[in-house]
C-alpha positions in Angstrom: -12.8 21.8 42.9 -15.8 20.6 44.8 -15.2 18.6 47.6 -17.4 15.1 47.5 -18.6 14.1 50.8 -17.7 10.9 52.3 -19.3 7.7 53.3 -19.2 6.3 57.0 -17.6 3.4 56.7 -14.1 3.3 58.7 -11.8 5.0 56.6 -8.9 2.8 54.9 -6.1 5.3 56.4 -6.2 8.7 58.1 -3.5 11.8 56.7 -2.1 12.9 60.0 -1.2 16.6 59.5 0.3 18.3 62.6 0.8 22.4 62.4 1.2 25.4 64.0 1.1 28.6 62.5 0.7 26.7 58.5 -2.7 29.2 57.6 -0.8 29.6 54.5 0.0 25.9 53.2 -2.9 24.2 54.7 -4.6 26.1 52.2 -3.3 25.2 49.7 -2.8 21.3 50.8 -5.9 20.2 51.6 -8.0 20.3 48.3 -4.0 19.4 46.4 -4.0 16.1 48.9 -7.7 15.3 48.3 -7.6 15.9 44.3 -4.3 13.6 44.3 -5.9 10.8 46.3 -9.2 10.5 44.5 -7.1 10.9 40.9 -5.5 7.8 41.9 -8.8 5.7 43.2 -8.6 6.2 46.7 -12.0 7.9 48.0 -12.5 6.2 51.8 -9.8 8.2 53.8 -10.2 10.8 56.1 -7.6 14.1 56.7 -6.7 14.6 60.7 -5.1 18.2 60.9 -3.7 18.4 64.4 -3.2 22.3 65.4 -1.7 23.7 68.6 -3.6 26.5 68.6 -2.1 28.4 65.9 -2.7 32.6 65.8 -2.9 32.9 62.3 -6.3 30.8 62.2 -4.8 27.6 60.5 -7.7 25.4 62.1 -10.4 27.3 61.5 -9.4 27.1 57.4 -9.7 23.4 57.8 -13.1 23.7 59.4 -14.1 25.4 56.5 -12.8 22.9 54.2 -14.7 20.0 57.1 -18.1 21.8 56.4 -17.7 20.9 52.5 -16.2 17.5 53.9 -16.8 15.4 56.4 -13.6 13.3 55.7 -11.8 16.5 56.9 -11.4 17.7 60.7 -9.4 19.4 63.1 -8.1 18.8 66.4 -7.0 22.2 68.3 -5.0 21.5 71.0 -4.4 24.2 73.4 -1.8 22.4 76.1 0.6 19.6 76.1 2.2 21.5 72.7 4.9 20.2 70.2 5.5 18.0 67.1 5.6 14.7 68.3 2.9 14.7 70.5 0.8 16.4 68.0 1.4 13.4 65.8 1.1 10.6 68.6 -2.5 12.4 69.5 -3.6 12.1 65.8 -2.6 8.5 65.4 -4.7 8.4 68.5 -7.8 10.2 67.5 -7.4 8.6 63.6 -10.3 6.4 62.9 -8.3 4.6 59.3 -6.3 1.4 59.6 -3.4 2.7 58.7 -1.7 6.1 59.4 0.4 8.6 57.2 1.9 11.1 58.8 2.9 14.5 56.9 3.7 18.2 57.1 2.0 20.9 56.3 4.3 23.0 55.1 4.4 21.2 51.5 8.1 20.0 51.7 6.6 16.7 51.9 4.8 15.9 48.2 1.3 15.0 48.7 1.7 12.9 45.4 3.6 10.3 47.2 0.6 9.2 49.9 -1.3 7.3 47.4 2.2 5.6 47.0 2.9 5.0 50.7 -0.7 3.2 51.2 -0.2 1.1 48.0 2.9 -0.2 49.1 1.4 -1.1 52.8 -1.3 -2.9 51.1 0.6 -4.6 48.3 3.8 -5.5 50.5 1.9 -6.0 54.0 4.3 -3.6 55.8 3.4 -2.5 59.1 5.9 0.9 58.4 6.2 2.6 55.2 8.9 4.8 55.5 9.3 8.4 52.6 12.7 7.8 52.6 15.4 10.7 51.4 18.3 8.3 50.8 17.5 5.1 49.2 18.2 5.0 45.3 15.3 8.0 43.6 15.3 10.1 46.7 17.1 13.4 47.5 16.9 16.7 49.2 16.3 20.1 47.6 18.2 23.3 47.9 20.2 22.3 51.2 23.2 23.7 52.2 26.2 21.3 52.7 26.2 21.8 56.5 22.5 20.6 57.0 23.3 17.5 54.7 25.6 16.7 56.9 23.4 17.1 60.4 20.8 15.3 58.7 23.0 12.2 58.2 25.2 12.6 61.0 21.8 12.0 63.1 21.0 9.1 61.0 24.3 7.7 61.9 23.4 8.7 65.8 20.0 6.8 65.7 21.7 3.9 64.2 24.4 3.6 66.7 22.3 4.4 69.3 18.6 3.2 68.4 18.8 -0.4 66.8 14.9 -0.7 65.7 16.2 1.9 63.2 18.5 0.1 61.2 15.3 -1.2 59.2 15.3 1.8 57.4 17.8 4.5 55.5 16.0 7.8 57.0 14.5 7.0 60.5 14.7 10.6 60.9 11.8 10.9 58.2 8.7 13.0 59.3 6.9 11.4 56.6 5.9 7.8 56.7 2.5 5.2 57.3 2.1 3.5 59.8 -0.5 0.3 60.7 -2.3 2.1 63.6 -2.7 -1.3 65.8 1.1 -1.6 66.0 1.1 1.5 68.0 0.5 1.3 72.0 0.0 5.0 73.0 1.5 4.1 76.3 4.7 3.1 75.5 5.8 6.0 73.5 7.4 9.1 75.0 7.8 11.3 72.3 10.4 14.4 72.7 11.1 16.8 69.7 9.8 16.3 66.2 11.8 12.4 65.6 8.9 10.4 66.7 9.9 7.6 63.3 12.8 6.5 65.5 10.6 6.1 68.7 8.0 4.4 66.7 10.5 2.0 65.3 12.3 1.1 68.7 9.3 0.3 70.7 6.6 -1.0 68.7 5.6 -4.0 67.2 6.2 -4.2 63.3 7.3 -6.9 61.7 7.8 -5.6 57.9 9.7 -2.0 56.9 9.5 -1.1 53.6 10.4 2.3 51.9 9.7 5.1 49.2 12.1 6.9 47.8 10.6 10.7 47.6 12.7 14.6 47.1 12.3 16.4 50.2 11.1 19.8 48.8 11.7 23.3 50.1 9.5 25.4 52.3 6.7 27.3 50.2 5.1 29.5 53.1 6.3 30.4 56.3 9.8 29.7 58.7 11.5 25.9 59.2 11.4 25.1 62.7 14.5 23.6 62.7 17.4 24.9 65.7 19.8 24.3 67.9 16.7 23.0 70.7 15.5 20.6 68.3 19.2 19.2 67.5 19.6 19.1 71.5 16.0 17.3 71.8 16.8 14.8 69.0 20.2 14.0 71.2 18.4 13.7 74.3 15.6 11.6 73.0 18.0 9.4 70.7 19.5 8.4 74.7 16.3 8.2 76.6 15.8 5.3 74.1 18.9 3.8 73.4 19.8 0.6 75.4 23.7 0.9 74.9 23.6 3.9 76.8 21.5 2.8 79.5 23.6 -0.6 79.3 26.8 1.5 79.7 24.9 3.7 82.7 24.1 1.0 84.6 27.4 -0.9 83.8 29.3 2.2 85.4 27.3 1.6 88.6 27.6 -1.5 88.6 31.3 -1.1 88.4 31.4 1.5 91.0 30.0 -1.2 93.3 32.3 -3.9 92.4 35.1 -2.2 93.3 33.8 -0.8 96.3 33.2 -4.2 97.3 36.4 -5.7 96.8 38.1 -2.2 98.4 35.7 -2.7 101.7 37.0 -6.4 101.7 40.6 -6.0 101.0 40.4 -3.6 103.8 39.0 -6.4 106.2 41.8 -8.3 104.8 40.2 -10.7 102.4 42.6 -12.1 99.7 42.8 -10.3 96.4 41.1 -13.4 94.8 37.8 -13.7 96.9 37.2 -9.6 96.8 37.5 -9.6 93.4 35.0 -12.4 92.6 32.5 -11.2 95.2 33.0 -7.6 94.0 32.0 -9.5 90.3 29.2 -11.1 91.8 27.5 -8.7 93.6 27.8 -6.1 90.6 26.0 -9.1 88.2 23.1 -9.5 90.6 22.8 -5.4 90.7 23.3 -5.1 87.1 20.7 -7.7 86.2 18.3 -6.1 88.3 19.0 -2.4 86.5 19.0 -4.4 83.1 15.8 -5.9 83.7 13.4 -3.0 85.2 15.5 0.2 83.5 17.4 -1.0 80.3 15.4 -3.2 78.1 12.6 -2.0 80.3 10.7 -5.8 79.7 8.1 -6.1 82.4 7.9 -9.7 80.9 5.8 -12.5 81.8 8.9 -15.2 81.4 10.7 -16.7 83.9 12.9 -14.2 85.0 15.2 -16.9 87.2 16.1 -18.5 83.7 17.2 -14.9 82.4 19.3 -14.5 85.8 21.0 -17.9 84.7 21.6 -17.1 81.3 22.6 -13.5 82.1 25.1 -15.3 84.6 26.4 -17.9 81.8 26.8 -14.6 79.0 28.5 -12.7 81.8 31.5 -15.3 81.8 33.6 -13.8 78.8 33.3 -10.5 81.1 34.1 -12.0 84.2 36.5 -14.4 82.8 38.3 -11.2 81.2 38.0 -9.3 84.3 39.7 -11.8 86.5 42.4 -12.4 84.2 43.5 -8.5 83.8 43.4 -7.6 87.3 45.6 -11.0 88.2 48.0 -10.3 85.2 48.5 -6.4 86.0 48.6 -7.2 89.4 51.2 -10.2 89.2 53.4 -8.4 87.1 53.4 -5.2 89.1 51.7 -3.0 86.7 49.0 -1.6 88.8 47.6 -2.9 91.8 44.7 -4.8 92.8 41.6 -2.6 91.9 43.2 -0.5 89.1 43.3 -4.5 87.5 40.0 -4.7 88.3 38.9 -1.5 87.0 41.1 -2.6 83.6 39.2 -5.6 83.1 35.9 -4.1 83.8 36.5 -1.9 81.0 37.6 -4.2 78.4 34.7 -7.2 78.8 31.9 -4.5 78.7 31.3 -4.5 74.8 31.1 -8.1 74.8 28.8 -7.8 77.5 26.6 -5.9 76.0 26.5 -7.4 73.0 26.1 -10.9 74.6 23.7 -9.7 76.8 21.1 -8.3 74.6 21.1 -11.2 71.9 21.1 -14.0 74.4 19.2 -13.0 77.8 16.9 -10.5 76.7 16.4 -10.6 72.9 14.6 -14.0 72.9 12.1 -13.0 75.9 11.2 -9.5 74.0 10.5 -11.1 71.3 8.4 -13.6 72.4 6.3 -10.4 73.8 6.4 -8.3 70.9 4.6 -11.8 69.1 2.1 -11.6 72.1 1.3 -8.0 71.4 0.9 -8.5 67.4 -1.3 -11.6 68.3 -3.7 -9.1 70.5 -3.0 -6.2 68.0 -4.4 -8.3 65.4 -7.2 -9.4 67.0 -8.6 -6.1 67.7 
């Protein structure tokens, strides 16, 4: 086919394509993606193939494809290597409203981007996820054990990433995204997952979805192993706030009952070192939950979250107090063993009191602020 030359008006979305070592299937992608778009009306786009410096010469094919076509180019990137960063540079560099990011390795059906871009544009949607489990979507020639990682990580992200409950596959490496939702500085990919970053930390307000058969390999070797199941781990709790809730809780009880053991030692009654133990370990843990676990940075008044966080603490406190006096009046462990007791059973309802009435409201009051100046751009 001859490839048509562009115009240069700003592009209506950019095709993200990150690879390494994909000479074979960029080959064959590029003129399949291009034919598919412009069969279904779409003519102002542009292709961004990010490469990290691939041997077999995969970015110097798409050069030759850029001289025919100067909706086509090529980032090579030579340091600062890996999926997720190749993707978050792209979205970067991309010059359309809205992103779709793809791989190159043709598991992902070029056939469904004109579908993903129609659905942002009908629908609004800020996220378009190519989902593999909604009703009309499957997986191709997989074995029973990678079925099973595949959704056992879903179930992972969804326990341990809450922005991902808005979709059935956040582990999808296919998906659009509305580029001025996306603050390059608050995302720190790891790994190939960057969907469930993406959805945990930027501002969308509508997820919709597009069912699609994730296809096998054509060309060339997955890069799927056992470091990319240990980076998804790692990266699903770098951005989960249970488990940074639970982190600092464990501090935090650490220092309670070191308190109350330091004061029961200078021969304070069990009462008062167990309430100042409480209250020192809410003022620390407030602080920690602040700066570290919901990370907010937010302009609010941060004395009314102190007050609230005090007033949502009360179930835990309340729970705490009462264990460590019952276990202790009736002889079944003594004063800090209580303590510790009680700690343990008011933390879920800490947390989950926690997040939906301190912080919740105040983040998003700033996510609004940041779609306001999104929009605006």
């Amino acid at each position: 086919m001859t490839l048509a030359k562009s115009t240069n008006t700003q592009p209506l979305f950019t095709v993200v394509i990150p690879t390494y070592n994909e000479a074979d299937n960029i080959r064959i992608l590029i003129p399949k993606l291009i034919n598919i778009l412009e069969l279904n009306g779409f003519s102002n786009f542009e292709i961004l193939v990010v490469d990290d410096d691939s041997p077999d010469g995969t970015c110097l094919i798409v050069r030759e494809f850029a001289n025919s076509d100067n909706r086509i180019r090529c980032l090579l990137r030579r340091r600062n290597k890996g999926l997720a960063t190749a993707i978050l540079r792209g979205i970067a560099w991309a010059r359309g409203k809205y992103v779709v990011v793809m791989d190159a390795d043709l598991q992902h059906p070029p056939e469904l981007v004109p579908k993903l871009v129609s659905k942002a544009v009908s629908t609004g949607a800020d996220v378009v996820v190519a989902t593999r489990y909604a009703p009309g979507g499957g997986v191709e020639g997989w074995s029973r054990f990678r079925l099973l990682m595949s959704k056992t990580a879903i179930l992972v992200s969804k326990i341990l990433v809450p922005g991902t409950k808005s979709t059935s596959d956040p582990m999808s490496g296919f998906f659009l995204v509305k580029k001025s939702i996306i603050d390059p500085s608050l995302l720190r990919p790891r790994g190939y997952k960057i969907l469930m970053e993406i959805l945990e930390k930027s501002p969308y307000q509508k997820v919709e979805e597009v069912p699609y058969t994730f296809r096998n390999r054509a060309y060339g070797k997955s890069k799927l192993g056992a470091k990319t199941i240990i980076d998804f781990l790692i990266h699903a709790m770098t951005l989960s706030p249970l488990v940074r809730f639970a982190s600092v809780g464990a501090l935090g009880a650490v220092l309670n009952l070191t308190i109350m053991a330091l004061l029961l030692l200078l021969g304070a009654p069990i009462d008062l070192a167990s309430i100042a133990g409480i209250e020192i370990s809410i003022l620390f843990n407030f602080i920690f939950h602040e700066y570290w676990t919901f990370k907010t940075n937010l302009e609010e008044n941060w004395l009314r979250r102190l007050w609230t966080y005090h007033l949502s603490s009360l179930g835990g406190i309340i729970t705490t107090f009462t264990v460590m006096k019952a276990t202790t009046m009736l002889g079944l462990l003594g004063p800090l063993a209580g303590q510790a007791l009680g700690i343990v059973t008011g933390f879920a309802a800490n947390y989950i009191v926690s997040l939906d009435k301190v912080w919740r409201r105040s983040i998003l009051n700033e996510i609004k602020k940041r779609r306001i100046s999104a929009s605006s751009e």
